[in-house]
N, C-alpha and C positions, 0 to 999 in steps of 0.2 A: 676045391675052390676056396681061396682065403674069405674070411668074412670082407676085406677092402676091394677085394676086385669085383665080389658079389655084389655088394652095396654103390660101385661105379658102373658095374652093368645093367644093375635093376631099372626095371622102365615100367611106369604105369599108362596104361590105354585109354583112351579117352574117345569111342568112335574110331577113325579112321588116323587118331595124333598118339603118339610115341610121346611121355614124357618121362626125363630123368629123375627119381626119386630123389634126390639130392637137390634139383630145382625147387620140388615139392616143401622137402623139409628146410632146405633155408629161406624160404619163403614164409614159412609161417614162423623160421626164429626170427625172421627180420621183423614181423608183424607185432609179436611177441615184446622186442627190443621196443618197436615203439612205445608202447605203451606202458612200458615200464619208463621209458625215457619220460613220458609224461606225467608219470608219476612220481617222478624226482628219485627213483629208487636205482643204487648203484651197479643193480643184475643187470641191466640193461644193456652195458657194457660186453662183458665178457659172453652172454647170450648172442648180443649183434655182432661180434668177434667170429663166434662161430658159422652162424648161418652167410656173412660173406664170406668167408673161407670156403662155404661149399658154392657159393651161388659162383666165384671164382672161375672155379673146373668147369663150371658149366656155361661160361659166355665164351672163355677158351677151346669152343668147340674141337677145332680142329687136333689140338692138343689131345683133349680128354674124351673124347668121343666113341661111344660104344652105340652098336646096332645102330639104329634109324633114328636116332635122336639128330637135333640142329649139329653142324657141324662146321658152323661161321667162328671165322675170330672176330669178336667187337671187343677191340682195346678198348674204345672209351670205357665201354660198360663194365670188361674184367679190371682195367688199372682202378675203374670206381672201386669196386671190392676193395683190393689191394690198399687203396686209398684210406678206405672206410676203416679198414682192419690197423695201420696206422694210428688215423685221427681217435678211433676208438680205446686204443691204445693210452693213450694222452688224454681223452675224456675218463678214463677207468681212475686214472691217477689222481686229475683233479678233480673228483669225485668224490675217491675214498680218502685223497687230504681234508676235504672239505667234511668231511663226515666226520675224523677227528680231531681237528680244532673245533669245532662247533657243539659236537657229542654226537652218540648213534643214531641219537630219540630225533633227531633235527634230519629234514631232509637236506640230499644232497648237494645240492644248486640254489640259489636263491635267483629268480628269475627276472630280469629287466630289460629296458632299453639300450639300445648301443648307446654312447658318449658322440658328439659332434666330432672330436678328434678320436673316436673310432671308426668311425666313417670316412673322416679323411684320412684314413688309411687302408681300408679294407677296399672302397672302391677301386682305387686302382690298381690295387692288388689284385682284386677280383678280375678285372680287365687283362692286365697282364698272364696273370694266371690261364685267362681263356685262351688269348691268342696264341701263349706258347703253346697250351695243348693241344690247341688245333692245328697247330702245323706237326706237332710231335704224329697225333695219332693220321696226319696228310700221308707223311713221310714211309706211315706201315702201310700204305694203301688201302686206307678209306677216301669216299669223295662223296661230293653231291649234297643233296639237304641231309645225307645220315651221317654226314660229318660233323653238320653243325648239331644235329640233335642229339650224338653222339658227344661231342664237345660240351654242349652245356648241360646235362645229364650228370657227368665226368665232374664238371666245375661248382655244380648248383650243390649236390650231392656233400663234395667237400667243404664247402661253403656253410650250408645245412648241419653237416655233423661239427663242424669247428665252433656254429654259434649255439649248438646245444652243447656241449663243452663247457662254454663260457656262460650258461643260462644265458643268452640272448633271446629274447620272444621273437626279432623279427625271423629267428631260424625256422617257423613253421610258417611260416609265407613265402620261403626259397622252396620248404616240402610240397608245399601248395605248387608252385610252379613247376617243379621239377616231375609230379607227377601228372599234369599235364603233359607234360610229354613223354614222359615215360610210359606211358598206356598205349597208345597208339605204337608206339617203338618194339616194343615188347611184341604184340600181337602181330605187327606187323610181318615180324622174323621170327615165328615161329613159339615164340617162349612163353606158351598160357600161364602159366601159373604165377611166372612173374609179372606181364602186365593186369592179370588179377590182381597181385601183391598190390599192385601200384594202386589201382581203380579201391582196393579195399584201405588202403593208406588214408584216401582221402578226406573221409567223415573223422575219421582218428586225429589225423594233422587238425582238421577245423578245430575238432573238440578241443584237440591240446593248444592250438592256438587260445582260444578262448578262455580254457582254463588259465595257461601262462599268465595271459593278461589282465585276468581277477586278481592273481596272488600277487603279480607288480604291482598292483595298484595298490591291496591291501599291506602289502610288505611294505611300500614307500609310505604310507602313513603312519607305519605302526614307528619304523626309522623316525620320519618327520617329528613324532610326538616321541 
C-alpha cells in the first residue's frame, strides 16, 4: 500500500465516530495558519495552503471517501477550501512583496480600517458574490437552511481571507461570524474535528481581532507624527 492511499484511508476512532486523519491534520494546520496570520508572519500562508488542500478531500466526501468516514458532498464548504487555497495564493504574494519593499525585520501587513470607498465596493460585491453562490451551489443539489449556512460559510470565509490579505481588521469580525456558524454546521454532519477547528478559532479570532486593532491604532499614530 502506497504511503498516499494509506494516509487517505487512515481513520482515527473516537468512541463510536470514524474520523479522517487528514480532517485531523488540516485542522490543526488551519489553527496553525491562524495564528501565524496574527502574527503578521508570512508562513501562514503556504501552511493554510496545505491544510485546505486536505480539508478539500474531505468535504468532497463522496469523491474521497474511504471506510465509514462522512461521505456528503458540501460544495459550499469544499469550493471554500478551493477558494481559500486561491485567495491564499494572492495573500502569499502580497505578503512576501510587502516584506521586500519594507525589509524582512518589518512585519508582513500593516494593519487597518477599510477606506469608505472600500466599502462601497466590497459590500455589494459581497452581496452579489452571495447570491450567485447560492444558486451555483442550489443548482448541485443543496436546499434548505444548509444552503444558506452553506453559502455564507463559502462567502464569509472568502471575504475573511481577502481582508487579511489586505490587513483589514474588520476581517476577524467576518472570522467571528463565520464561525458561528460553522460549529453548529460542522457537528451537525458529522465532522468533529472541524467544528472543534471552528469552536477553537474563536478566542484566537477575538485575540487577533484585539491585537489587530492595538497596532492600527498604534501604526496610525506613529504615520500621523
Amino acid at each position: 500500500m502506497s504511503v498516499i492511499i494509506w494516509f487517505f484511508e487512515s481513520t482515527v476512532h473516537f468512541g463510536s465516530k470514524s474520523i479522517a486523519l487528514r480532517e485531523i491534520i488540516g485542522g490543526i494546520l488551519g489553527l496553525s495558519s491562524a495564528i501565524l496570520g496574527m502574527r503578521r508572519k508570512v508562513l501562514a500562508w503556504p501552511i493554510g495552503i496545505v491544510g485546505d488542500g486536505l480539508l478539500f478531500t474531505v468535504f468532497l466526501g463522496a469523491v474521497f471517501a474511504y471506510a465509514d468516514q462522512p461521505s456528503g458532498n458540501f460544495y459550499g464548504q469544499a469550493s471554500r477550501n478551493l477558494l481559500l487555497i486561491i485567495v491564499s495564493v494572492y495573500g502569499w504574494i502580497r505578503w512576501s512583496r510587502h516584506r521586500r519593499v519594507h525589509g524582512q525585520d518589518k512585519p508582513a501587513v500593516t494593519p487597518r480600517w477599510t477606506t469608505l470607498r472600500e466599502k462601497q465596493i466590497l459590500v455589494p460585491a459581497i452581496i452579489i458574490f452571495f447570491l450567485v453562490s447560492m444558486q451555483i451551489f442550489k443548482a448541485l443539489g443543496e436546499s434548505g437552511t444548509w444552503l444558506l449556512v452553506d453559502t455564507w460559510i463559502f462567502t464569509g470565509t472568502a471575504l475573511a481571507t481577502y481582508g487579511m490579505s489586505r490587513g483589514y481588521v474588520e476581517f476577524w469580525l467576518v472570522w467571528i461570524a463565520v464561525d458561528f456558524v460553522g460549529v453548529p454546521f460542522a457537528f451537525k454532519n458529522g465532522y468533529y474535528p472541524t467544528g472543534t477547528l471552528y469552536a477553537i478559532y474563536l478566542p484566537f479570532v477575538i485575540w487577533g481581532f484585539i491585537s489587530w486593532l492595538r497596532i492600527s491604532r498604534v501604526e496610525k499614530l506613529v504615520t500621523s507624527n
